[in-house]
C-alpha positions in Angstrom: 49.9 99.4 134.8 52.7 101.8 133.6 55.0 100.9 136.1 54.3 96.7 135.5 55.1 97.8 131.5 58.5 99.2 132.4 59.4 96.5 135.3 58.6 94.2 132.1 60.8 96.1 130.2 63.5 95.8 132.3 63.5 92.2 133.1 63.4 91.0 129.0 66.8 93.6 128.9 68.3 91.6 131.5 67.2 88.0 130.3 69.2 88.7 127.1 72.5 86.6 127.8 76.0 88.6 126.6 77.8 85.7 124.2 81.7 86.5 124.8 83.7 86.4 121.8 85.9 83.2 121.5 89.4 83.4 122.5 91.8 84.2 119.9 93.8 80.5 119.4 97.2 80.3 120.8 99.2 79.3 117.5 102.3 79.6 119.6 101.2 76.8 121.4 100.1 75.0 118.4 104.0 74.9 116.8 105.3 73.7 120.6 103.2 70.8 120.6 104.2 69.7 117.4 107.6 70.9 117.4 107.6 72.7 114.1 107.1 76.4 113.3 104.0 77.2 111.4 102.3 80.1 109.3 99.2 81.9 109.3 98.3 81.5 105.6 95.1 83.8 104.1 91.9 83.1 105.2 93.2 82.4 108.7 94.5 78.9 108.3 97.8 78.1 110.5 99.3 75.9 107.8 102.5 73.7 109.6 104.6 71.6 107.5 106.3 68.5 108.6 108.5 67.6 105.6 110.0 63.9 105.4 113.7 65.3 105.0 114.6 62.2 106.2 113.9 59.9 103.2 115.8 59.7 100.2 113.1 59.1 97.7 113.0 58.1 94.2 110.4 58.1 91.5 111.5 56.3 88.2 114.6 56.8 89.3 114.6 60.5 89.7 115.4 61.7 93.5 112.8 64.0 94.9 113.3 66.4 97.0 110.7 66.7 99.8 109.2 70.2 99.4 108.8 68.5 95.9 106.6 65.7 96.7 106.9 64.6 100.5 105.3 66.8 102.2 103.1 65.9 105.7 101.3 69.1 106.6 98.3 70.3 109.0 96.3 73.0 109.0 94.4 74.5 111.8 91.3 76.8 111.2 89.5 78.3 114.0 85.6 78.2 114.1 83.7 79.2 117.0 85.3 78.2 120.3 86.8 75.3 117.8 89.1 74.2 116.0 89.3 72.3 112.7 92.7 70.6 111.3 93.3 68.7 108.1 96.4 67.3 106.5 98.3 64.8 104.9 100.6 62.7 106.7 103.6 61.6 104.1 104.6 57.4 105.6 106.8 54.3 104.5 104.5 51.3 104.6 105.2 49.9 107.5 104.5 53.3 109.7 101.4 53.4 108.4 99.3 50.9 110.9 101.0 52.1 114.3 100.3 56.0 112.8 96.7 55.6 112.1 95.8 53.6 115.5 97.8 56.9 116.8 95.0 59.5 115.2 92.5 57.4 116.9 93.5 57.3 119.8 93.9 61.3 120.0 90.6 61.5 118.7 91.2 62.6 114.9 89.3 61.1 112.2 91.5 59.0 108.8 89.6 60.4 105.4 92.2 58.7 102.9 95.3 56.3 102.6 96.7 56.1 99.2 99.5 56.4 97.0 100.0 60.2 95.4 102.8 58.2 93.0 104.3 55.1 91.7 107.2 53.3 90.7 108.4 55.5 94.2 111.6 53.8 96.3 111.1 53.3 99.0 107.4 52.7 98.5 105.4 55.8 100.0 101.9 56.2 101.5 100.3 59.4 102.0 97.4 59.4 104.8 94.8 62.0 104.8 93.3 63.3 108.4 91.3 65.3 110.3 90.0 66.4 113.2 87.5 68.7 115.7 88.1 69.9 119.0 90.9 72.3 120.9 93.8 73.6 118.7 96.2 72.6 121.1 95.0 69.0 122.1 94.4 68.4 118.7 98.4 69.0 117.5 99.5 66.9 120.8 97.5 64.3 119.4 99.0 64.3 116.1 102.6 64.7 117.5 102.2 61.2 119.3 100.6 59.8 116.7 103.5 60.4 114.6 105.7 59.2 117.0 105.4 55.8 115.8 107.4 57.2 112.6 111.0 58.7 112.0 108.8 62.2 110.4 111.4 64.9 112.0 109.5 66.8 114.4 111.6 69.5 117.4 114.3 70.9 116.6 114.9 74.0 114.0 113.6 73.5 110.9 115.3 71.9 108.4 116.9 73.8 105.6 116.4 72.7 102.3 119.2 71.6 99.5 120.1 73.8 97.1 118.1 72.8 94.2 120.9 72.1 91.5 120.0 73.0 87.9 118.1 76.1 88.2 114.0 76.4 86.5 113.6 79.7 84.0 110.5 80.0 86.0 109.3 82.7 83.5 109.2 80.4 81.1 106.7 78.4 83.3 105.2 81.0 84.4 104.1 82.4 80.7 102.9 78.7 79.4 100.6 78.7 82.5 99.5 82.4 82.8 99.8 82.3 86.4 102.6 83.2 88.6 104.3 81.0 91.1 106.5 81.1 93.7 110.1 79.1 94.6 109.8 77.0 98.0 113.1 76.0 98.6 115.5 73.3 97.6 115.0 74.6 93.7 111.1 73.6 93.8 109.0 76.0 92.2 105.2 75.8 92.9 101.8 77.1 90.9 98.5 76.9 92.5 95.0 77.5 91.7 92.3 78.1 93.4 88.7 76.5 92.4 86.1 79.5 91.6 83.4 77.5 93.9 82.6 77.8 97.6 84.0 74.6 98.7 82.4 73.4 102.4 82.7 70.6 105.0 79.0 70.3 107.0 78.6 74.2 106.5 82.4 75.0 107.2 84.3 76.9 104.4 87.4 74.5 103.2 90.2 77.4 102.0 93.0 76.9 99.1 95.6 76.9 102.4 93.8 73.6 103.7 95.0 71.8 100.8 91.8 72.5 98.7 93.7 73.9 95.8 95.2 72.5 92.8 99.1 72.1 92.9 101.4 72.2 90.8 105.5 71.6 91.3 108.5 71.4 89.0 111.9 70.3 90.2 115.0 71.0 87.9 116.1 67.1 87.1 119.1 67.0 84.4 119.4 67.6 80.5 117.3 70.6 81.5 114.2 69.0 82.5 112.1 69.3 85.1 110.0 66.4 87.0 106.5 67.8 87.3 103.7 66.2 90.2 101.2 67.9 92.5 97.2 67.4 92.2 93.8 68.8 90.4 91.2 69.5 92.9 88.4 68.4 90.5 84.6 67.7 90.4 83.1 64.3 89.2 82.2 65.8 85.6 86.1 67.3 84.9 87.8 64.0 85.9 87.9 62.7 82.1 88.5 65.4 80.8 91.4 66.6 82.7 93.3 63.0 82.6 92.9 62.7 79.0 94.6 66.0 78.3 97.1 65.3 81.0 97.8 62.2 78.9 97.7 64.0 75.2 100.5 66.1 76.7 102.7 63.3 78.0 102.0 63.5 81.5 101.3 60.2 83.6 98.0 60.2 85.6 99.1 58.2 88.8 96.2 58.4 91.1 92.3 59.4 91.5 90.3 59.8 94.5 89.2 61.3 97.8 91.3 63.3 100.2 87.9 64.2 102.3 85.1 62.3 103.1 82.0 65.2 103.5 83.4 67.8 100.9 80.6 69.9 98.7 80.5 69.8 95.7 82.2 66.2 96.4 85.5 66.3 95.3 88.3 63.8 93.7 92.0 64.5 93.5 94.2 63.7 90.4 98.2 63.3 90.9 100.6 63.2 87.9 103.7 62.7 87.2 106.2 63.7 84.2 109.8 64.6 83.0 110.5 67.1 80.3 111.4 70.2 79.1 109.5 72.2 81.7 108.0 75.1 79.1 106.0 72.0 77.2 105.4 70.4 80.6 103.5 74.0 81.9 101.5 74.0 78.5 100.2 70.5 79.3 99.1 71.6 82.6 97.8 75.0 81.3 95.3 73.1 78.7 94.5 70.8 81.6 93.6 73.9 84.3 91.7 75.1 81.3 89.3 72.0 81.6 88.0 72.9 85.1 85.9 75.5 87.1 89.0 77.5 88.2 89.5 80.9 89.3 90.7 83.1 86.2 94.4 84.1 85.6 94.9 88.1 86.2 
């Protein structure tokens, strides 16, 4: 009976099965299928930007640079033996069919096509993606999808203009409490985090996947600076946050989805203004202060 206890024994240690860990991903790879250089961003995200440096875009008249507001990205988060990548894809009207029959044939999923901005010329759309599967596969798929665009991809990356008029980003920084950080061309850039878990079916969705509220200021003349970016906000902060937006001067240019299964379910606000950038950052500041964002240190 002993020995039929321990041959027992021994079997049930064998039947357990020995799950290998998953493959760290091959970012390299990632940046050669798309043709542009990437970064690993906190929380694990491979963040690589694709920025239309090939349009010459105005809004009201004021030309924007791309970092400012023309930005395509994707970012890659491994889960598992899978990927995830999200994105934004920045397109003039008539690249927008031909790009989105692209993402489905490579397999990624559309969440959003919208403007971020008006009274923009040349008229831009900005389409919202995403997608499950291998890493690699996945940024092959996007590459030939936005083949059926001019979107500069191979080749080194394009360096940006010098930004002009230079931003006393102290000043900014000190309306809004928070500290920022220059990303080329003269663009200076303030985000904050929301203080929730945000999630996609389970799946944590990080500041660096474009879950974050932005905010840019580009040096314009007289002094000013032209403000846009977007609030991540829940369905209870959206009136409150465009009516202070608007008590401070700022345009609200656009509300809605970027994803399509976010929790808490999320909208996206865009703005727009142009003014002395000190009274600009204390509009935004009384506008942060209307939403479930983490604290300034």
């Amino acid at each position: 009976m002993k020995c039929a206890i321990v041959l027992l024994g021994l079997l049930v240690i064998v039947a357990v099965p020995v799950v290998a860990r998953a493959a760290d991903p091959d970012w390299k790879a990632v940046e050669q299928a798309l043709g542009k250089p990437g970064q690993l961003q906190p929380g694990e995200v491979f963040r690589v930007g694709m920025p239309r440096t090939d349009l010459a875009v105005t809004v009201k008249g004021v030309p924007v640079k791309a970092g400012f507001a023309l930005g395509s990205y994707a970012a890659f988060k491994q889960v598992g033996d899978r990927a995830m990548v999200m994105g934004d894809l920045v397109l003039l009207d008539q690249e927008v069919p031909a790009v989105m029959s692209g993402l489905f044939s490579g397999g990624l999923e559309v969440t959003a096509v919208h403007n971020h901005l008006n009274e923009m010329s040349p008229h831009v759309m900005y389409m919202h993606y995403e997608g499950h599967g291998d890493a690699i596969q996945m940024a092959k798929a996007l590459r030939q999808a936005l083949s059926a665009s001019a979107t500069p991809l191979g080749g080194p990356p394009a360096t940006a203009a010098p930004g002009g008029a230079a931003l006393d980003t102290k000043q900014i920084e000190q309306a809004l409490g928070r500290q920022g950080r220059d990303i080329g061309g003269g663009v200076f850039q303030v985000t904050v985090p929301r203080a929730e878990a945000i999630t996609e079916m389970g799946q944590p969705l990080l500041p660096a996947m474009g879950v974050v509220t932005v905010m840019n200021f580009q040096p314009t003349a007289d002094g000013k600076a032209a403000i846009t970016g977007d609030f991540v906000l829940v369905d209870k902060e959206v009136n409150a946050v465009a009516k202070t937006l608007r008590q401070h001067g700022i345009d609200v240019t656009a509300i809605h989805n970027h994803g399509l299964m976010d929790t808490p379910r999320l909208f996206y606000m865009h703005f727009w203004a142009n003014d002395d950038p000190a009274k600009l950052a204390q509009g935004l500041k009384a506008a942060v202060d209307q939403t479930n964002s983490v604290k300034a240190k």
